[in-house]
ZABA-747175 format. One record per atom (N, C-alpha, C): residue number from 0; atom name; x, y, z. Coordinates in steps of 0.02 Angstrom, whole numbers. Layout:
<zagus>
+-----+-------+--------+--------+--------+
| num | atomo |      X |      Y |      Z |
+-----+-------+--------+--------+--------+
| NUM |    CA |      X |      Y |      Z |
...
+-----+-------+--------+--------+--------+
</zagus>
This chain:
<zagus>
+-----+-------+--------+--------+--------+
| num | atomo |      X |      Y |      Z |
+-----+-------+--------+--------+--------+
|   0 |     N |     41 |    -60 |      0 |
|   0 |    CA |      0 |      0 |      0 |
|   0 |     C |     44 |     63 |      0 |
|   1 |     N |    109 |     63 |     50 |
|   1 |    CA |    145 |    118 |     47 |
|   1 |     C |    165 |    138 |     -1 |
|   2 |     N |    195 |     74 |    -27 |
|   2 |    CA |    250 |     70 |    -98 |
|   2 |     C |    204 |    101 |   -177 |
|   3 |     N |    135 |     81 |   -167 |
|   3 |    CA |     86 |     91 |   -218 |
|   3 |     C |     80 |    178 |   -206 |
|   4 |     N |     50 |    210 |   -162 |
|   4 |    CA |     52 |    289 |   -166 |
|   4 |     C |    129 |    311 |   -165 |
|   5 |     N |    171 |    278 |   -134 |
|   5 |    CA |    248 |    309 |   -159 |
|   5 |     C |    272 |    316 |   -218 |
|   6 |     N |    269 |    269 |   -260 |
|   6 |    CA |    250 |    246 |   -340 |
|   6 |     C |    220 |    300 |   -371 |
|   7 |     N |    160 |    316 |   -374 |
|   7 |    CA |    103 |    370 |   -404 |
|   7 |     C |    144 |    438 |   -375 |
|   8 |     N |    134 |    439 |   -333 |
|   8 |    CA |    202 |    518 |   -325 |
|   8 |     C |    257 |    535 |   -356 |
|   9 |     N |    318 |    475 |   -358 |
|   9 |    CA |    369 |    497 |   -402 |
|   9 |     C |    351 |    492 |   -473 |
|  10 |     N |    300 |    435 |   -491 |
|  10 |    CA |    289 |    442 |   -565 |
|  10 |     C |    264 |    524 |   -580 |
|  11 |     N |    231 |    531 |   -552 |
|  11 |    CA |    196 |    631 |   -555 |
|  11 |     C |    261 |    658 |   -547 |
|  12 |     N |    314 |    670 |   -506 |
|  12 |    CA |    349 |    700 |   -505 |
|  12 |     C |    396 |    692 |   -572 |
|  13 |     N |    403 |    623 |   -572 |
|  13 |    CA |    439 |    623 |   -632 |
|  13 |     C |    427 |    650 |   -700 |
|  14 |     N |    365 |    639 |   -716 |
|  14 |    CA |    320 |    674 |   -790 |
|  14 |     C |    347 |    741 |   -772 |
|  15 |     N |    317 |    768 |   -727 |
|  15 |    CA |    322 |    845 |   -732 |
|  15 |     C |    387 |    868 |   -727 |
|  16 |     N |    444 |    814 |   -704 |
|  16 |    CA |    502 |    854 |   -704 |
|  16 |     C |    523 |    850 |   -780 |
|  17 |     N |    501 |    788 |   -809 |
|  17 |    CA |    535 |    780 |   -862 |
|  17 |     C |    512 |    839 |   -920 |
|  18 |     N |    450 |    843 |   -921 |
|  18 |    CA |    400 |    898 |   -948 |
|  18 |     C |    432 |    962 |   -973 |
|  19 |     N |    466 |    983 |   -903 |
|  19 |    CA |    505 |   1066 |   -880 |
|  19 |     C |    577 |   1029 |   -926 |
|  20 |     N |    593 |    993 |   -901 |
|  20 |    CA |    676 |    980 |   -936 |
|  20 |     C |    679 |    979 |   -993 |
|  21 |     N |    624 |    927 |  -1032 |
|  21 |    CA |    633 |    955 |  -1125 |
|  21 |     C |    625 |   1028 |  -1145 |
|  22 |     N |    551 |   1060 |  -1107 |
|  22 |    CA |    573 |   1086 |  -1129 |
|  22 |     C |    605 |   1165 |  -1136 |
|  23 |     N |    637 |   1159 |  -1078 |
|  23 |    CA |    726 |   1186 |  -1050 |
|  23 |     C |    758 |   1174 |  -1094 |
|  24 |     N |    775 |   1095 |  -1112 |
|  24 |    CA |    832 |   1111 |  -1147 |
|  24 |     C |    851 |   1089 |  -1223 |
|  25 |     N |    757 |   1116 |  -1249 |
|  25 |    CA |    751 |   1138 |  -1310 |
|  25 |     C |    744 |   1228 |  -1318 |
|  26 |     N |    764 |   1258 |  -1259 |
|  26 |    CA |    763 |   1335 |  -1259 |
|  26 |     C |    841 |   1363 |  -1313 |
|  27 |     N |    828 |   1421 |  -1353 |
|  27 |    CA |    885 |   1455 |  -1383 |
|  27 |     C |    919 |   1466 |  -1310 |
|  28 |     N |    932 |   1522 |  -1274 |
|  28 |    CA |    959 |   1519 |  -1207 |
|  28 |     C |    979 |   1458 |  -1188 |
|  29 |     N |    997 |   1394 |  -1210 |
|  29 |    CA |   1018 |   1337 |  -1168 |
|  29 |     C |   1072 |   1305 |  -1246 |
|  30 |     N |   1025 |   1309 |  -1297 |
|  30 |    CA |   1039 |   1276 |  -1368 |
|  30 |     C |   1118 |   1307 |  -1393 |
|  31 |     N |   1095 |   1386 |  -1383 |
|  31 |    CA |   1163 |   1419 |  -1417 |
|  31 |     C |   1209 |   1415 |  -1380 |
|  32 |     N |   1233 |   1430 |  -1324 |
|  32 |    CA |   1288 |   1429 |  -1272 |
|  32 |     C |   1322 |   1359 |  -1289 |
|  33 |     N |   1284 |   1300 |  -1275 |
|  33 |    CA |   1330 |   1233 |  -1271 |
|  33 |     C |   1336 |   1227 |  -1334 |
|  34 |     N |   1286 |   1225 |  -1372 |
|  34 |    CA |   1316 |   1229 |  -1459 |
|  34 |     C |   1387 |   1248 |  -1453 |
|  35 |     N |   1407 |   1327 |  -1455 |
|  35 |    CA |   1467 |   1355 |  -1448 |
|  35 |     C |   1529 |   1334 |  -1424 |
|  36 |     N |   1501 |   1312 |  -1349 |
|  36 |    CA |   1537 |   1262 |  -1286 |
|  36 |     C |   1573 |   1208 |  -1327 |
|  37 |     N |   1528 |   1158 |  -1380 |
|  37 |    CA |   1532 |   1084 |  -1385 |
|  37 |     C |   1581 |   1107 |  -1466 |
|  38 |     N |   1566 |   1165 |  -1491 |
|  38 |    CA |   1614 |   1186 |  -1560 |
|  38 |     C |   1682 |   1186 |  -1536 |
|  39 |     N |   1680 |   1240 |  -1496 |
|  39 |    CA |   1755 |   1263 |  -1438 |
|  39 |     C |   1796 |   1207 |  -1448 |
|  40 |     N |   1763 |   1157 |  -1395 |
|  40 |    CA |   1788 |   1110 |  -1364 |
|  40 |     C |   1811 |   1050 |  -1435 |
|  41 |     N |   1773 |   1028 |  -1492 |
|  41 |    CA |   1803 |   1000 |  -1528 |
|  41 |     C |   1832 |   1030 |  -1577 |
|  42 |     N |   1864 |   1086 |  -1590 |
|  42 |    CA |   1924 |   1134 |  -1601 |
|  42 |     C |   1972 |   1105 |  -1576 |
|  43 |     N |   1962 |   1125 |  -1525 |
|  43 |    CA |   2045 |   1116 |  -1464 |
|  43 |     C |   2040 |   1050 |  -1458 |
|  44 |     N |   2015 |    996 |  -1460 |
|  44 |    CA |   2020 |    931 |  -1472 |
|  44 |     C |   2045 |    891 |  -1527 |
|  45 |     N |   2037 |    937 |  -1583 |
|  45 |    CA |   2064 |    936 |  -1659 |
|  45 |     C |   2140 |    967 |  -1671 |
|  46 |     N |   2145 |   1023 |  -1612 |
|  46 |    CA |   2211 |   1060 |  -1618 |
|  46 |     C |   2268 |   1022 |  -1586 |
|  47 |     N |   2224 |   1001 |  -1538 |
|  47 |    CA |   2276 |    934 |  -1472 |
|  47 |     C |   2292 |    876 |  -1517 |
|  48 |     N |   2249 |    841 |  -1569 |
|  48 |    CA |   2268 |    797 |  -1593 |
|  48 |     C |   2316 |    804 |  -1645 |
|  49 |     N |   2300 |    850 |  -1673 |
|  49 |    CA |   2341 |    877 |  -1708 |
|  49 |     C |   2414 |    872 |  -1704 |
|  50 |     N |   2436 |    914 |  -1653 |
|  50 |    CA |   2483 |    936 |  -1641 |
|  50 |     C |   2531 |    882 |  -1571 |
|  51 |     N |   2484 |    837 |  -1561 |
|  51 |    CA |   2505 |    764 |  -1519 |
|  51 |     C |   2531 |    709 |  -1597 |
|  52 |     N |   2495 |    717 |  -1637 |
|  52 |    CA |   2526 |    670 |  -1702 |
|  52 |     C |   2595 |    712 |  -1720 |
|  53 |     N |   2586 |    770 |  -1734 |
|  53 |    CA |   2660 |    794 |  -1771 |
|  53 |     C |   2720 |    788 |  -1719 |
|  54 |     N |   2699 |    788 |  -1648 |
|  54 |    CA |   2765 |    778 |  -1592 |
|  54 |     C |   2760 |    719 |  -1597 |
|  55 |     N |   2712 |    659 |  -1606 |
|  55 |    CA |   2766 |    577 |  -1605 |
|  55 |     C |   2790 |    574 |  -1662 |
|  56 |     N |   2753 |    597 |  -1718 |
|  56 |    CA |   2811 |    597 |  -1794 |
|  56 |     C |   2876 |    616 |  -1791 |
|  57 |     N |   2869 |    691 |  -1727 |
|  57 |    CA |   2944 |    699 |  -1747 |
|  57 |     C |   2982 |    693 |  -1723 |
|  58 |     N |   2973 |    622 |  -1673 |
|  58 |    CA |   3000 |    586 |  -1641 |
|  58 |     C |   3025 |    524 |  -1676 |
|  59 |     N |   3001 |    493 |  -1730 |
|  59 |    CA |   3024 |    426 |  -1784 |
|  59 |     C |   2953 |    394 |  -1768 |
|  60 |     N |   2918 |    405 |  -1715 |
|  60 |    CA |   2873 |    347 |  -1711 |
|  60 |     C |   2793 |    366 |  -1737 |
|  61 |     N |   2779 |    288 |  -1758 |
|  61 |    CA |   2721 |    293 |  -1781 |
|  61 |     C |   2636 |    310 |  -1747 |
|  62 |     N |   2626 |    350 |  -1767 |
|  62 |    CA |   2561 |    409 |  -1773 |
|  62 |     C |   2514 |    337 |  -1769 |
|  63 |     N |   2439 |    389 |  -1733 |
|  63 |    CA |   2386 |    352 |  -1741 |
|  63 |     C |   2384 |    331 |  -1812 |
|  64 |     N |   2376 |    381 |  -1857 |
|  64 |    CA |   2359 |    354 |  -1951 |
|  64 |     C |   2389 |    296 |  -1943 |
|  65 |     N |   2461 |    309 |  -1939 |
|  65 |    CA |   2501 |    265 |  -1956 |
|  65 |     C |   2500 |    200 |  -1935 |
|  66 |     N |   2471 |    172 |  -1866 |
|  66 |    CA |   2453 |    133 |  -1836 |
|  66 |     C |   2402 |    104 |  -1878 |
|  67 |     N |   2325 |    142 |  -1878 |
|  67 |    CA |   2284 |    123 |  -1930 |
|  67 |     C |   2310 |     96 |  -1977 |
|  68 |     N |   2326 |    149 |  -2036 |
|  68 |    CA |   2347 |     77 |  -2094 |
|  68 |     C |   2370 |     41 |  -2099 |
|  69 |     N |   2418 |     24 |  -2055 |
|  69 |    CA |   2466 |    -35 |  -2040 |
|  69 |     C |   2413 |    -89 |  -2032 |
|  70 |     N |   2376 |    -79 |  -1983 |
|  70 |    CA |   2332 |   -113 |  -1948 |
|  70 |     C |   2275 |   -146 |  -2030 |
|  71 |     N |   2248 |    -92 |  -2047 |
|  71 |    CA |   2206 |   -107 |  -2108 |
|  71 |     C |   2247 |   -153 |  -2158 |
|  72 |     N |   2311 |   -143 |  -2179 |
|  72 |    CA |   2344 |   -205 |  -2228 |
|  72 |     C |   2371 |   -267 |  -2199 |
|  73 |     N |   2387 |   -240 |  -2123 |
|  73 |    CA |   2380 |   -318 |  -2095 |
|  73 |     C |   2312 |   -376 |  -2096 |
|  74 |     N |   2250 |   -304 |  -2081 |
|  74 |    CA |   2184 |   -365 |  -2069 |
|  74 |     C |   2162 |   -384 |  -2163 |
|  75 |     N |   2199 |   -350 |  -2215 |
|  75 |    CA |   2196 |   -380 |  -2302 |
|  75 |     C |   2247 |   -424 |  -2289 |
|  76 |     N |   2308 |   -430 |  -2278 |
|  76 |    CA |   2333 |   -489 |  -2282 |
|  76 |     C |   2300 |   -553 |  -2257 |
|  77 |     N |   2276 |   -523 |  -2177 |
|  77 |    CA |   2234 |   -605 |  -2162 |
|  77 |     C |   2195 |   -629 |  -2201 |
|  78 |     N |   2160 |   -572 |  -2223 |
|  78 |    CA |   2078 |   -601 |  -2265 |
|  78 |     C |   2121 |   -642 |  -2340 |
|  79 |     N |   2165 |   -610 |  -2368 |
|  79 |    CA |   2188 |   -643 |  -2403 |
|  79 |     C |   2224 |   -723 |  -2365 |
|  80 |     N |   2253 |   -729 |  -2323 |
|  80 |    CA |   2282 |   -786 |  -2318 |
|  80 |     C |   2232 |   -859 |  -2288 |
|  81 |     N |   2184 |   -821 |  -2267 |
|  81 |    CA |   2119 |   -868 |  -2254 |
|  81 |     C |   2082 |   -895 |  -2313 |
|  82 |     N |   2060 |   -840 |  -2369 |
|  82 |    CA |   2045 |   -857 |  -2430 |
|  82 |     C |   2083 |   -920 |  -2467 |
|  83 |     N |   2167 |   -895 |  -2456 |
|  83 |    CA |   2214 |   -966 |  -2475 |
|  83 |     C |   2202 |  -1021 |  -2435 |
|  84 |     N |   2206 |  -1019 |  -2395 |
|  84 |    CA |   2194 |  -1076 |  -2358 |
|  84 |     C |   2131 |  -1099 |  -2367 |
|  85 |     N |   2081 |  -1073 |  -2387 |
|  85 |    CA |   2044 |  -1114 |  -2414 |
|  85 |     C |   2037 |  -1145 |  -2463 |
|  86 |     N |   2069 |  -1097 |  -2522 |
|  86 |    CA |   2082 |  -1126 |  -2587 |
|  86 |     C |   2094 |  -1180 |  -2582 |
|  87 |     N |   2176 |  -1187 |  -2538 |
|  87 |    CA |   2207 |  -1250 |  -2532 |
|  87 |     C |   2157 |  -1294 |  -2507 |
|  88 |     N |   2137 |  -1308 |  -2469 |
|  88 |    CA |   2107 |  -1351 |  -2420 |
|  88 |     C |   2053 |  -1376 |  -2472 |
|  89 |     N |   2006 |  -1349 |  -2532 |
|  89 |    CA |   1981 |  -1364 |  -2576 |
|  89 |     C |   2021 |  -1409 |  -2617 |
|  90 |     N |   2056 |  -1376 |  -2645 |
|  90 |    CA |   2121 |  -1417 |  -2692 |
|  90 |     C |   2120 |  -1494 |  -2675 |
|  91 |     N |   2157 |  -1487 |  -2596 |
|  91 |    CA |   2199 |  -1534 |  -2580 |
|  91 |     C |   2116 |  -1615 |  -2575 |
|  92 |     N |   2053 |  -1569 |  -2572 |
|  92 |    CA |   2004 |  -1634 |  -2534 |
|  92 |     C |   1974 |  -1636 |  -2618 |
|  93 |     N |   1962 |  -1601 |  -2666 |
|  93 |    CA |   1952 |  -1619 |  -2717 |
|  93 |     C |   1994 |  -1674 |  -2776 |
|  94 |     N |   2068 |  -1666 |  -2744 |
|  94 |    CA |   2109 |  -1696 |  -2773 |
|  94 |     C |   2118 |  -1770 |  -2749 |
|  95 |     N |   2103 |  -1779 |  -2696 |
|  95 |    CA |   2089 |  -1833 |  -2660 |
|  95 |     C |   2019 |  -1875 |  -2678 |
|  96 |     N |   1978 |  -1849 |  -2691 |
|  96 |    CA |   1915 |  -1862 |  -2724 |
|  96 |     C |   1928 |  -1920 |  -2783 |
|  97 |     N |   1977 |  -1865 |  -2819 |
|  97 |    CA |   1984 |  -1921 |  -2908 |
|  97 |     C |   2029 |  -1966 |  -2916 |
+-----+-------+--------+--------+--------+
</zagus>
């Protein structure tokens, strides 16, 4: 019985808080500021990366990119060497066949 009118209260509270919060923070006054905030911020997140890749380059060592593609012609070599290996593995049970 407690738990049942405790229930019906926060659900009310909840609607109506949620109600005010959309729409808060569908207001211009809320929209433009963090807009700005969230531009700012991936700027200087773009400038940090930036400028964190050209200091390990110019150090000899390899850069995120650089990591990446490495990474990308390593995972074509596998796909290629699995493909062979199947070839083979075809070959070798077809040949056995005749």
């Amino acid at each position: 019985m407690i738990w049942d009118t405790w229930k019906k209260g926060f659900d009310a509270w909840e609607n109506a808080t949620a109600k005010y919060t959309e729409h808060w923070m569908k207001s211009p006054l809320v929209l433009g500021p963090t807009g700005a905030l969230l531009g700012g911020a991936m700027k200087a997140k773009a400038a940090y990366d930036k400028a964190a890749s050209q200091w390990v380059g110019s150090l000899g060592m390899a850069t995120k990119r650089d990591q990446e593609r490495a990474l990308h012609t390593l995972n074509q070599l596998e796909s290629r060497l699995l493909d062979l290996e199947e070839r083979l593995v075809d070959a070798t049970t077809s040949h056995k066949k005749d």
